[in-house]
N, C-alpha and C positions, 0 to 999 in steps of 0.2 A: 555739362555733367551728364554723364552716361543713365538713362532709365531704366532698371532692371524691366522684366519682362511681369505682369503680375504673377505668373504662378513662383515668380523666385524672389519674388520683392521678399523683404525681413518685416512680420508684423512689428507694429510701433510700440507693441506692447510688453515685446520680448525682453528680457532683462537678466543679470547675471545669475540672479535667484532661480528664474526660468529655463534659463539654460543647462542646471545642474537637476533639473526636477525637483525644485523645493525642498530637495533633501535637507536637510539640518545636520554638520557634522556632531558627531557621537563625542561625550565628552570624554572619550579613551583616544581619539582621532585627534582634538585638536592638543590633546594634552603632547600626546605623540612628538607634536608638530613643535609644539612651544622647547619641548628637552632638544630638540634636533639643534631649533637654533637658537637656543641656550650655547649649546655645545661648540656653536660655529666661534664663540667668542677665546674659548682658552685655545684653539687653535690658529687664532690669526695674534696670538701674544703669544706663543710658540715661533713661529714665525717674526713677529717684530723683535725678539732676543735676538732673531740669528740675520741679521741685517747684515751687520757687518760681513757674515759670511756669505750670505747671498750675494751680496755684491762684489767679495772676493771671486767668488766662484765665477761670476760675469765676467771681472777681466780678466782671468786666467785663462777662461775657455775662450774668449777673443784673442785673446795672444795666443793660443797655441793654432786656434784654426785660421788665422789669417797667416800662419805660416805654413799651414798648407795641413794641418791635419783634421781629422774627423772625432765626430761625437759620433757612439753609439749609444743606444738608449734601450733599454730592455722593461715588460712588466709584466704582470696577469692577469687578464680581467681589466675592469677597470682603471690600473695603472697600464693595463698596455694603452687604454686608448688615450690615459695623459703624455706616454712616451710619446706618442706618436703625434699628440699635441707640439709636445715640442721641437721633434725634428724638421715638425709641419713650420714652426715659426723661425727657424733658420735655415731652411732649403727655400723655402717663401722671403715673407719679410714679417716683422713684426708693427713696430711703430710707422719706421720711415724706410723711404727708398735706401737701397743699400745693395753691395753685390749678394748673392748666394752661398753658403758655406754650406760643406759633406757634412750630413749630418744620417745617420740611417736607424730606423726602430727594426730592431732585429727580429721581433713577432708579424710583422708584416709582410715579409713574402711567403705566403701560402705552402709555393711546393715543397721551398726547402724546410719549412717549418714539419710539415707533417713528414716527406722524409726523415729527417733527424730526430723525428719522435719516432717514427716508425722501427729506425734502423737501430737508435743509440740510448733510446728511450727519453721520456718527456725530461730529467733528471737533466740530461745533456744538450739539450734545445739552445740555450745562449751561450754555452760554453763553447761550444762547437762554432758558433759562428762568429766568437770575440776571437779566436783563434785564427779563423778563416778571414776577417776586414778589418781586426786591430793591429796597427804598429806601434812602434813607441812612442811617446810623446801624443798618443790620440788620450780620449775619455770614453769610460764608461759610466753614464746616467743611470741608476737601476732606483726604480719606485715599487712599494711593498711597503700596505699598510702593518702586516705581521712581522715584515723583519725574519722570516722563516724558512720560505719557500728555497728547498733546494734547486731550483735551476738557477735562480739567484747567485746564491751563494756560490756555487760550481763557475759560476761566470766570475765571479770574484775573483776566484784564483786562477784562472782561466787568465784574465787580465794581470793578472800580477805575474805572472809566467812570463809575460812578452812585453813589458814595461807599459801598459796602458793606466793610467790612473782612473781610479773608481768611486764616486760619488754615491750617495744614495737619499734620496727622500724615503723615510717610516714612518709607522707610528711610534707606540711610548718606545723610550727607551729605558733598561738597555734591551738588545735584540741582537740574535747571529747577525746580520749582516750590516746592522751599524758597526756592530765589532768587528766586523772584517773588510769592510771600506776603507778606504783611506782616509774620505772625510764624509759626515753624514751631517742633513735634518735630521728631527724627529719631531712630530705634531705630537701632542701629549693630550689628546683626543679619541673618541670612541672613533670606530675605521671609518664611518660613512665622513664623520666630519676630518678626518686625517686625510682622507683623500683627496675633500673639495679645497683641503689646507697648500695638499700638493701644486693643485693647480697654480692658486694665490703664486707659490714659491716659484713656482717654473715661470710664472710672468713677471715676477718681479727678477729672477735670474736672465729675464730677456732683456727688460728693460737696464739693466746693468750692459747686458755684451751692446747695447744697443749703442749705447752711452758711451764704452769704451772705442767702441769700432769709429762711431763717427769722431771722437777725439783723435785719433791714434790718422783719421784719414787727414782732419783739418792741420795736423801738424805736418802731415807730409805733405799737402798741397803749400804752406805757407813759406816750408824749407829753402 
């Protein structure tokens, strides 16, 4: 076992209490804390209702990308970095070994990002680019806890123009762009917790294409 050096050794006295400065949280702080994950719970029964569709949604996007199409995935803020969560786990892997599927978060290339805000305004940022890498038979993933944001929605019809299908994770319903998806979540949750709800969904929609992919390959190695 490796010696630290004395002047870096950890006194033996130090403890989590110590490490925080003895501070005592404020009974406004933990109360805070106790509603947040209060809250965590009507949004993961939001999600267990729509089971069925999650898992719909898994073998649909498996069948249509293993025949050769693309997911695109759009969001703001904080859904952009769960979009990007997810193209991350089907350009990657999720569970198990598996080939790669197109999958692209359309807030993640910088130039043309700020280009097309620059040129067409922020309003047209995914619209522009579902137009520019969607074909038929692709998807569009759009997450938004508000249900509001027009770049969103712009992308919506954007996709509906050029035959791409449009999913969406929200918050409550109803909201503009559950109503203009083709099919939608909704976490019926305050945003912070609708959002960590979105995660839950997007893993549980992996583990579905997961599921479907490797059945769909065992039938074809057994043929």
């Amino acid at each position: 076992m490796r010696t630290l050096p004395a002047h870096q050794a950890i006194p033996a006295t130090t403890t989590r209490a110590a490490a925080s400065n003895d501070r005592v949280p404020s009974g406004a702080a933990t109360a805070a804390v106790e509603e947040h994950l209060r809250n965590v719970v009507p949004a993961v029964e939001s999600l267990r209702r729509e089971t069925g569709r999650l898992a719909g949604w898994g073998v649909e996007l498996a069948d249509r990308l293993m025949r050769g199409h693309r997911l695109l995935a759009a969001g703001n803020g904080g859904s952009a970095a769960e979009a990007q969560h997810l193209t991350a786990e089907l350009v990657g892997r999720f569970d198990g070994e598996r080939e790669p599927f197109s999958a692209i978060s359309l807030h993640a290339e910088t130039s043309a990002v700020t280009a097309i805000a620059n040129d067409y305004g922020f309003d047209q940022l995914f619209a522009r680019q579902v137009r520019a890498h969607g074909r038929p038979g692709d998807v569009l993933i759009l997450l938004s806890t508000s249900g509001k944001s027009p770049n969103l929605l712009n992308a919506v019809e954007a996709a509906r123009s050029i035959g791409v299908a449009s999913w969406a994770f929200t918050g409550p319903a109803p909201n503009p762009l559950a109503a203009s998806c083709d099919d939608y979540v909704a976490i019926d949750s305050p945003s912070a917790n609708a959002q960590e709800g979105h995660l839950i969904g997007l893993h549980a929609l992996c583990r579905a294409f997961d599921a479907e992919v490797s059945q769909c390959r065992f039938e074809e190695a057994t043929q």
